[in-house]
N, C-alpha and C positions, 0 to 999 in steps of 0.2 A: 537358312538355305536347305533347302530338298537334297542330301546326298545320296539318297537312294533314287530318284529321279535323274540326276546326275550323271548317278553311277550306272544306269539303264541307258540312258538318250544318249552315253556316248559311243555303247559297243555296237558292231554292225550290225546291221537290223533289216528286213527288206523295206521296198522305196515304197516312199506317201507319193500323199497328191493334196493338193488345197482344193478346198470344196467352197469356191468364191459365192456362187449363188445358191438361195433354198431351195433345194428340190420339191417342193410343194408349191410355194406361192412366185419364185423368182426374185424376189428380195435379194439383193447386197446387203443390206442393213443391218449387222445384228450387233449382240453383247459377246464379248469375250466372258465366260466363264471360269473354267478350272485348262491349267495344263495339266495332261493327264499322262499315266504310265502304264502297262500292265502290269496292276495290284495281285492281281489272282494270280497266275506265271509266272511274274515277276522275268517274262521274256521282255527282250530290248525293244526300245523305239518310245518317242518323242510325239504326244497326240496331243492335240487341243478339243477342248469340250465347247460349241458356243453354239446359242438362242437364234433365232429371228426374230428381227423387231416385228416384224409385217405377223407372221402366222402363229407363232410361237414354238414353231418344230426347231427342239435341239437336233445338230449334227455334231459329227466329229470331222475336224477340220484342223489340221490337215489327218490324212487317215491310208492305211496302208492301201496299195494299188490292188484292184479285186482280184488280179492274179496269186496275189502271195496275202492273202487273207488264211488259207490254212492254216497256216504258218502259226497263227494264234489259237488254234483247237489242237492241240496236244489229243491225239486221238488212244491213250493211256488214261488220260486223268480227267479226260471232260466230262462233266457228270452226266449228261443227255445220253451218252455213248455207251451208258452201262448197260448190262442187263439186271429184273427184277430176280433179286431173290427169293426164289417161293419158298415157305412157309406150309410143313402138311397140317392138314385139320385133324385136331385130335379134342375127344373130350368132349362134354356137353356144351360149355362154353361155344365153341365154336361151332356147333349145330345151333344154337341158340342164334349166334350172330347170322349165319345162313339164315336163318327165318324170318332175321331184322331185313335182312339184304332183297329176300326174295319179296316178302311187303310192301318194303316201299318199291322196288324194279316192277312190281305188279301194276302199282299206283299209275307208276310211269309210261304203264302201254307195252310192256316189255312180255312175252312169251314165259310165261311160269307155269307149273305143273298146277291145280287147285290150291287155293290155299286151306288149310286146315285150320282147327277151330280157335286155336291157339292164335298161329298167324292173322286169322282177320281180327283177332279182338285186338292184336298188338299194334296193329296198322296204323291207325291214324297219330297214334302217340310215336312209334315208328321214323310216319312220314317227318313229324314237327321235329323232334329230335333227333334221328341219327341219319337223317337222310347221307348227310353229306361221307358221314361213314361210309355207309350202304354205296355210295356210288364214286367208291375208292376216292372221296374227299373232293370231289367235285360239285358236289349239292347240286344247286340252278343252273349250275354250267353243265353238267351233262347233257346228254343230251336226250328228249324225246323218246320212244320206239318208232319207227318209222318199218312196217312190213316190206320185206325185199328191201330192205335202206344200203344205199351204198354211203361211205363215209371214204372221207380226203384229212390227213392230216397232213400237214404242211410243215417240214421240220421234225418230223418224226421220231428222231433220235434212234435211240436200240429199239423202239415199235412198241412202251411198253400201255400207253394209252391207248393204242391201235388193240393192242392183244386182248384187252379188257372189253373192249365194244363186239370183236369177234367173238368170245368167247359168247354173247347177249345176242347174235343172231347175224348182224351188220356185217356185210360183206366191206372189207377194209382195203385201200390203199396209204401208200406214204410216201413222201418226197423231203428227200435227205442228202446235202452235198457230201457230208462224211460214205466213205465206199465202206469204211468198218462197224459202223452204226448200220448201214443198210444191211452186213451180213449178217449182226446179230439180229436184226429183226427176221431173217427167211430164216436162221438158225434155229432160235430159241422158241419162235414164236409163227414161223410156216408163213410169213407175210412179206410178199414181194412188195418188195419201195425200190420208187425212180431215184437212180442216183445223179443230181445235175440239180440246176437251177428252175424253178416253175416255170417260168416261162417257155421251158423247152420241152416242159411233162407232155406225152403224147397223148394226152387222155382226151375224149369226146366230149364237146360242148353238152350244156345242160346232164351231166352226168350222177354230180352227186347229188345223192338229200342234206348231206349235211358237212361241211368243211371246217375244217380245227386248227387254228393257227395259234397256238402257246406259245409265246415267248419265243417268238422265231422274226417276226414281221422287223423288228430294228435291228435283226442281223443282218438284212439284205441289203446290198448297193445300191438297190432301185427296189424299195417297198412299193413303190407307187403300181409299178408295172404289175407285181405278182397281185395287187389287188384287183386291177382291170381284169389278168387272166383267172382269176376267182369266180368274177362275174359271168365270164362265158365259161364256167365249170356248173355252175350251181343249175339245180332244175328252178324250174319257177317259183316252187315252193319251198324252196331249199334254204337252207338257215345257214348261216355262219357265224363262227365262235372266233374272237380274237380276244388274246389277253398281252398285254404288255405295260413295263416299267411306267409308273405316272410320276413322271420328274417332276409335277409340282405336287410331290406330295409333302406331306411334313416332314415324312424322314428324308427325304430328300434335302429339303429346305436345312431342317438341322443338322445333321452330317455331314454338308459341305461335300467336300471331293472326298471325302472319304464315303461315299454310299456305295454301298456293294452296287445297285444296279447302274452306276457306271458303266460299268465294266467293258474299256475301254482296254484295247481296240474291238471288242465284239460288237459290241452293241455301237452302229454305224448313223443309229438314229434313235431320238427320245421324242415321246408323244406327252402331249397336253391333253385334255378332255378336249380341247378347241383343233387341235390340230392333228387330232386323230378322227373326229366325225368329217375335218376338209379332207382327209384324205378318203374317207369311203367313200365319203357324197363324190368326188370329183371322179371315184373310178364308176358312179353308176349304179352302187351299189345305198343302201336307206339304213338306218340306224335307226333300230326298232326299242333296243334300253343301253343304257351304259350306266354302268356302277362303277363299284373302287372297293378296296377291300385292303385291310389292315394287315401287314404282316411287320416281322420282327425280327431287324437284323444287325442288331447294335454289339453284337458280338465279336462280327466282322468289321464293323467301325473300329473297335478297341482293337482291333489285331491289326488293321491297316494304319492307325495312329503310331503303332509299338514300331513294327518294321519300318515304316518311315524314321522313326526316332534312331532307330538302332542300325539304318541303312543295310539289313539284309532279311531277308524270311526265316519267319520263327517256323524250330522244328512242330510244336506242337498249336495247328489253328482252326477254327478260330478259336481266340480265348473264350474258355466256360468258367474259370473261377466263381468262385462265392464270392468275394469281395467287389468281382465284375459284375457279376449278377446285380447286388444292391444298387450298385451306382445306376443301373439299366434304370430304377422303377421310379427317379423324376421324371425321364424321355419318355418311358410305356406310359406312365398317366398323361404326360402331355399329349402327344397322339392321340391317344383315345378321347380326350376334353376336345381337341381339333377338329376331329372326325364325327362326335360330337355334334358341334357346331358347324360346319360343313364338312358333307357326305363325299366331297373332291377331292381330299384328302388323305386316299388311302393310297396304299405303296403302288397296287397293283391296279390299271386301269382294265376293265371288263364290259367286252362289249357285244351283243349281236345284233348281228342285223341280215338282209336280204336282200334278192333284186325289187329294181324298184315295182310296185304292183300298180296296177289301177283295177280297183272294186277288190281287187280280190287281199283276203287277211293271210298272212303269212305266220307260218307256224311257231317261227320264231316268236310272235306277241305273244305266244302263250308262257313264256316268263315273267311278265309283267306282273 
């Protein structure tokens, strides 16, 4: 028996709502999967995790009413909501790195001073190697230089991905339902973000060059809708970046209701490779590549295994032991042999795409 489940789903909690049909394809039809709790907050309430037989979009069903969804972003402890720590540059070291950074951002299309002799010899080794360094660990997912580019991030958080692309030339906005995330972004970082839902963002059709939805897209009520208004945001050549949880990944598969990206009640919906291209195609929008990419969160497995066992949150999470660590390295090689053997696999689904074109090649292919 779940006493920790139990002992959440009985104290007052704000009201659900069942989500009888698939918000994608309209299906009744599905699998019951996991009953779920909030793992993370270990705040109250009673959710269920379940599939569609027809499309394969998980929801959560039943799931708190969209008015009292705050309720679950603890605006202290949400990690989105923080600001970045800077770190000043000291040292050869880090003029070093600057040189790796400005290289490959050169490569990229991006406004750099000349590079010097150094710099161009280091460039191509640079680009193979550390790119993803160089572009604060985004590699392929960054994006482009696009001259005069305007940029939308969707889900913004404290602004701190936004502050990185201004910092590169990109005139930036951000839309963020947290009102204290949106302060630290004009605080810390001089960057006004709409605070509200997208669909009500006042901003002018064909506006951006380039739209960035991280891990935001299955926190919404209605992903659907914010994807249509996407489509009358972007200019024609305008590229969009979405990244989100791929619950058929392995670690998903193996973890059971224990995968962190559960994370139930936030996450309002779960994408398949299949039922994340139905959802762009149906808002209008073309799916130019989609990946998957391997991360590692077996940490947080062994911490939501323990607190389940012990029916309360451990002071110190997630577990990083040594002894935890070993037991990690049959599941890491398993994954990687998975992933492997199909590329669909990885935790994180990665996608862009565009509106849709005729004759004309969208910038976006040029990740391919």
């Amino acid at each position: 028996m779940n006493h920790l489940l139990d002992k959440l789903g009985n104290l007052a909690f704000p009201q659900t709502e069942d989500v009888a049909q698939c918000a994608l394809c309209g299906s009744s039809e599905r699998d019951e999967l996991y009953e779920a709790f909030d793992r993370l907050h270990h705040l109250p309430g009673r959710f269920g995790i379940v599939r569609c037989n027809s499309c394969s979009l998980v929801r959560l069903s039943p799931r708190p009413l969209p008015e009292h969804l705050s309720y679950y972003y603890p605006e202290e402890d949400y990690y989105s909501y923080q600001a970045l720590t800077e770190r000043s540059s000291i040292g050869f070291i880090d003029r070093f790195r600057g040189s790796i950074r400005k290289a490959v951002l050169e490569k990229m299309g991006y406004p750099t001073t000349p590079l010097n002799v150094l710099e161009k010899i280091i460039q191509p080794t640079a680009n193979l190697l550390f790119k993803s360094r160089a572009t604060y660990g985004w590699g392929d997912r960054f994006p482009m230089y696009v001259p005069n580019g305007r940029v939308l991030d969707i889900g913004c958080g404290s602004g701190i991905y936004l502050s990185q692309l201004k910092a590169l030339g990109w005139a930036v906005s951000g839309i963020e339902i947290s009102s204290k995330a949106a302060a630290v972004a004009k605080e810390q970082y001089g960057i006004d973000v709409f605070c509200g839902q997208p669909t009500d963002a006042p901003f002018e059709d064909e506006s951006f060059d380039h739209i960035h939805i991280n891990h935001a897209l299955e926190h919404f009520p209605d992903p659907f809708s914010v994807l249509k208004k996407v489509k009358t945001l972007l200019k024609p050549n305008g590229t969009l970046y979405i990244e989100v949880p791929n619950v058929e990944s392995y670690g998903a598969a193996a973890a059971g209701p224990y995968w962190l990206h559960w994370d139930a009640p936030r996450h309002l919906f779960g994408f398949t490779p299949r039922s994340l291209e139905k959802s762009i195609v149906d808002a209008g929008l073309e799916v130019r590549k989609m990946t998957t990419i391997l991360a590692d969160f077996r940490e947080w497995e062994d911490t939501y295994r323990l607190e389940e066992e012990k029916g309360e949150m451990l002071n110190d999470r997630p577990i990083k032991s040594f002894g935890s660590k070993l037991g990690h390295i049959p599941g890491w090689l398993g994954a990687r042999m998975a992933y492997g053997y199909d590329k669909t696999k990885g935790d994180f689904l990665c996608c862009w795409a565009s509106r849709k074109q005729n004759g004309v090649k969208p910038a976006a292919s040029r990740h391919k």
